[in-house]
C-alpha positions in Angstrom: 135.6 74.3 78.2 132.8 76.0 75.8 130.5 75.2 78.6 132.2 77.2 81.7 132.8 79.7 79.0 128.9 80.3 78.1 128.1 80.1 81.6 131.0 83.1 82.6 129.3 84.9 79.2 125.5 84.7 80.2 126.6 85.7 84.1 128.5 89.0 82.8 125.5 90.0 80.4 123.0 89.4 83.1 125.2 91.6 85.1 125.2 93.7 82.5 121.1 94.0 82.1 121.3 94.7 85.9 123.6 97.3 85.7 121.9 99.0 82.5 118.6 98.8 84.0 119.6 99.8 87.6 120.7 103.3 85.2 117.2 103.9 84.3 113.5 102.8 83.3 112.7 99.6 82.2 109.1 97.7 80.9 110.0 94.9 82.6 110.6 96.5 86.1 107.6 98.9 85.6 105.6 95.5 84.9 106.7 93.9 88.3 106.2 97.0 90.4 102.9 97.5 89.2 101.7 94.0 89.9 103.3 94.8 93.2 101.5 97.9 94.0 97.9 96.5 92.5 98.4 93.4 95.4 99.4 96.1 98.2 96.4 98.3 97.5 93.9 95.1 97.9 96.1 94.3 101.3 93.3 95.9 103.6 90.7 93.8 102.2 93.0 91.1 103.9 94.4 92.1 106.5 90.7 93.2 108.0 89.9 89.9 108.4 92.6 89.6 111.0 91.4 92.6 113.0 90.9 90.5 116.5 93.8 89.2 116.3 96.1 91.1 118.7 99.0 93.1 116.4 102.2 91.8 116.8 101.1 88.5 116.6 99.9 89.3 113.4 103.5 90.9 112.6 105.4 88.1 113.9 103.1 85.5 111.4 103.9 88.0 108.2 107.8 87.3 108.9 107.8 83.5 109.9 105.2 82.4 107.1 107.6 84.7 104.7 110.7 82.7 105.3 109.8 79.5 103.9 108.3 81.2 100.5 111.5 83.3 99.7 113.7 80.4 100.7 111.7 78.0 97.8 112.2 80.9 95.2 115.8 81.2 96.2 115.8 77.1 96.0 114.0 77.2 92.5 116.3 80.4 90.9 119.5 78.2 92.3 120.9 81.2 94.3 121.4 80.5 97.7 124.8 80.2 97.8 124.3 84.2 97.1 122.4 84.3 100.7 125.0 81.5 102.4 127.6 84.7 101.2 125.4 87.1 102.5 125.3 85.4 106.1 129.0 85.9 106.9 129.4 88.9 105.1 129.0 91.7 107.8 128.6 94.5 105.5 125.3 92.6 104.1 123.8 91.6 107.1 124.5 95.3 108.8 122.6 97.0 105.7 120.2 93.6 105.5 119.5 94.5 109.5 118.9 98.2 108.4 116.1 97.4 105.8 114.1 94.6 107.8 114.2 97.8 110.6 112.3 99.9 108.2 110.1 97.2 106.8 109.1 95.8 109.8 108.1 99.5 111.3 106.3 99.9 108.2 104.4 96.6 108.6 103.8 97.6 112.1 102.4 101.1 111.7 100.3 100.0 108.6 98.9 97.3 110.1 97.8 99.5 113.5 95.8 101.5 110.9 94.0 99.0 109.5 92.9 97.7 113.1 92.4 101.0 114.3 89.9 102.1 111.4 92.4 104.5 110.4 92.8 103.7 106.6 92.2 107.3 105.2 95.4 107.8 107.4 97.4 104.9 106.2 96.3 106.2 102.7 97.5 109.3 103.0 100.9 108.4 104.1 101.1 106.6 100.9 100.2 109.4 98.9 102.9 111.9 100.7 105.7 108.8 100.4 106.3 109.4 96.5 107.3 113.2 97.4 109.2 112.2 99.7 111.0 109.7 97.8 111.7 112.1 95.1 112.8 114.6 97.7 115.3 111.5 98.6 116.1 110.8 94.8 117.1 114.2 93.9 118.9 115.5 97.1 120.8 112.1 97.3 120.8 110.2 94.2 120.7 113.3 92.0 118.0 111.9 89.5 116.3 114.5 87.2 112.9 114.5 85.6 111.8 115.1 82.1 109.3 117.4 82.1 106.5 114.9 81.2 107.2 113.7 84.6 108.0 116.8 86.4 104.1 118.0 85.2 102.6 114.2 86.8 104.9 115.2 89.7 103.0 118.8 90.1 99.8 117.2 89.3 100.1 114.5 92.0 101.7 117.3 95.0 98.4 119.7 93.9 96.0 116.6 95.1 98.4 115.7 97.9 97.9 119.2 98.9 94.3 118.5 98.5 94.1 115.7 100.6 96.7 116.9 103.5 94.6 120.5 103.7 91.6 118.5 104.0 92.6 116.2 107.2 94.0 119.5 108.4 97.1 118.3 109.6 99.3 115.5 108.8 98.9 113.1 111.7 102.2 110.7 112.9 100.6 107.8 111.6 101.0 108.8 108.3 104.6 110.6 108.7 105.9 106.8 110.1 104.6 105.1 107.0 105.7 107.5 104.7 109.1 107.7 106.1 109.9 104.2 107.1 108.9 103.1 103.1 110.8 106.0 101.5 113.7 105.2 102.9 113.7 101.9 102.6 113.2 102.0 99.3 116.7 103.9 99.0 118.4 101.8 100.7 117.2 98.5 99.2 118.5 100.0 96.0 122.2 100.3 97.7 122.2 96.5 98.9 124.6 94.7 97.3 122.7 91.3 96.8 120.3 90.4 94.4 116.3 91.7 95.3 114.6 88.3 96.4 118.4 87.2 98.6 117.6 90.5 99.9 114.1 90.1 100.9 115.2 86.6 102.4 118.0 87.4 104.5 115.4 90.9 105.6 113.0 88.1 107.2 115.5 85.1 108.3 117.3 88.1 110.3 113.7 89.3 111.5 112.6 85.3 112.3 114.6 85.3 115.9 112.3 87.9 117.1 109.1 87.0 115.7 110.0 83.3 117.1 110.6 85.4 120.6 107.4 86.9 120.8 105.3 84.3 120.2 107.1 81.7 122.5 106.6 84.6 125.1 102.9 84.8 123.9 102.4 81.0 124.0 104.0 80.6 127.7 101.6 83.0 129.2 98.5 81.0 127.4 97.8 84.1 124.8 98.5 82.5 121.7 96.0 83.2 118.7 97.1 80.9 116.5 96.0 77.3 116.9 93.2 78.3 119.6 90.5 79.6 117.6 90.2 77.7 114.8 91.5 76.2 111.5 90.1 79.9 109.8 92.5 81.8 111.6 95.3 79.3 111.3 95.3 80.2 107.6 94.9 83.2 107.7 97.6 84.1 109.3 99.9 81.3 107.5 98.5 83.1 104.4 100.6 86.1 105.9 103.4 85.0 104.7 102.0 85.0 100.8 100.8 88.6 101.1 104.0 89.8 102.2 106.1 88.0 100.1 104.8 88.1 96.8 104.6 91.3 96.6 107.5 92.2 98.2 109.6 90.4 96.1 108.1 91.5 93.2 108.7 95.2 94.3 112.1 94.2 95.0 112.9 92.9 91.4 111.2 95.9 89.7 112.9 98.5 91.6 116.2 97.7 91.0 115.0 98.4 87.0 113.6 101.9 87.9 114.8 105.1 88.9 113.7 105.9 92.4 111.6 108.6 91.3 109.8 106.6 89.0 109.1 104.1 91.7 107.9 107.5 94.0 105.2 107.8 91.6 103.8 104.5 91.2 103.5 104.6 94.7 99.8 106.6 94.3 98.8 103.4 93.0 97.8 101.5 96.6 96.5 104.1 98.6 94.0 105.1 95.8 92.8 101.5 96.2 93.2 102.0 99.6 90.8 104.8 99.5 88.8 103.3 97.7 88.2 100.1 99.6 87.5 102.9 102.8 85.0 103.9 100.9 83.2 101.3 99.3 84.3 98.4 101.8 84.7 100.2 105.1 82.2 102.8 104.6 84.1 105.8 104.8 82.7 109.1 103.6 84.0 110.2 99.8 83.4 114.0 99.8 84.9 117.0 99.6 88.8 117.3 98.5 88.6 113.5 97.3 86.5 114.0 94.9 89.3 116.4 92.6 92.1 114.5 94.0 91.2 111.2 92.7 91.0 112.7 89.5 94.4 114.1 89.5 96.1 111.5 90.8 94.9 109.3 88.3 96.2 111.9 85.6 99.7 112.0 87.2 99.5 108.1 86.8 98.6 108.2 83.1 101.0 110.9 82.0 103.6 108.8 83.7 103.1 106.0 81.8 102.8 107.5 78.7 105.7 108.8 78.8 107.5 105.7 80.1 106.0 103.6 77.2 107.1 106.3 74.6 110.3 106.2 76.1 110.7 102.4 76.1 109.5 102.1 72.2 112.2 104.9 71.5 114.4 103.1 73.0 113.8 99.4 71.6 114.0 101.0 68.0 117.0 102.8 68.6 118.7 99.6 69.4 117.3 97.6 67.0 118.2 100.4 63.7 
């Protein structure tokens, strides 16, 4: 029938758009990444109003409150039958187990430096990260830079350098953050699901533990939520919107970006984080900081420059 057949047609040339864009840059992903990044740089602002409530509980609310957001998208795009597949295949739920490890670590270690007044620290793993990443694209992916890029990439290590000489060592909060994201970012790429089925089965698989702890926490009487007040109940349902959203928007852009592309839009949330230190949480902007910020911002702009002169080259080769 000519419907089946349009239906097999559109699924192999949205295969096909995945494929192609999973190759190289794309507007569209570079649109949902930075939307993604932009929310994660204001997450401090949020997360500091959960600063008396004790950590993990926090964690285990950003996983259960996550569930039932991915599951409606799924519901709405008409693909979970992709993450029914995805439950009894064990190759998927082994590399599905491996990412929610790193994300969760991440989540963990960035939320301890938010309660601990250690933002500049959290800020600076962010700003090491997009090395890193590229470190990971090019000794394992093999990606190569243009040499627009490879003069952001110079730019941006110069005022990493900046920033690293200037805390005068680089302390293990910022090496787990930068190390937990960077390689889950490589190994989100290699999972062979869709991004948002990914995300999902990353919390469902996550959701048995977070349900633990706070069973444990409610059996001994030291359960947050529900005891002091309807202000704290949604904050910490709203968890599950602020990890989510932009998660899954990350998730979608960075399957249509090369990883080193996604490396250095990653500058984009801890200069807001740095910012909100400064402006918000009263840390001191002096010294180093003060060229850094400059430069990074540079790195930024000659990235996307280049990325929109590529794209328009691009759109009117295809259409001549």
């Amino acid at each position: 029938p000519r419907s089946i057949s349009g239906k097999m047609k559109g699924a192999a040339m949205a295969r096909a758009e995945e494929t192609a864009a999973s190759e190289g840059d794309s507007l569209p992903g570079f649109g949902l990444a930075l939307a993604a990044y932009l929310l994660w740089g204001a997450l401090p602002l949020y997360l500091s109003l959960l600063n008396h409530i004790p950590l993990p509980e926090v964690l285990a609310h950003r996983v259960l409150w996550s569930v039932p957001l991915a599951l409606a998208v799924l519901m709405v795009m008409g693909r979970t039958a992709d993450l029914r597949r995805a439950l009894v295949t064990p190759r998927m739920l082994g590399m599905a187990g491996l990412t929610a490890a790193l994300v969760s670590v991440n989540w963990g270690v960035y939320l301890y430096a938010i309660q601990s007044g250690r933002a500049m620290d959290a800020a600076l793993g962010y700003f090491i990260n997009p090395l890193f990443s590229i470190l990971l694209g090019a000794l394992v992916l093999r990606e190569r830079l243009r040499p627009v890029q490879w003069a952001a990439v110079a730019l941006a290590g110069a005022a990493v350098a900046l920033l690293t000489l200037e805390a005068g060592r680089l302390p293990l909060l910022s090496l787990a953050l930068t190390v937990s994201w960077g390689f889950y970012a490589l190994f989100k790429r290699a999972l062979p699901m869709g991004p948002n089925q990914g995300f999902t089965l990353e919390v469902i698989l996550l959701s048995p533990l977070a349900l633990g702890w706070l069973g444990w926490l409610a059996a001994r009487g030291a359960l947050v939520f529900g005891a002091t007040g309807a202000g704290d109940v949604a904050l910490l349902m709203g968890c599950g919107v602020v990890t989510a959203v932009p998660l899954m928007l990350y998730a979608n852009g960075a399957k249509r970006l090369r990883l080193t592309s996604i490396a250095l839009m990653q500058y984009i949330p801890p200069t807001f984080i740095f910012l909100i230190a400064v402006f918000v949480f009263g840390e001191a902007f002096e010294g180093a900081r003060r060229i850094a910020f400059p430069m990074i911002w540079a790195a930024l702009a000659l990235y996307s420059a280049d990325l929109l002169r590529r794209h328009r080259q691009d759109s009117g080769q295809r259409g001549a």
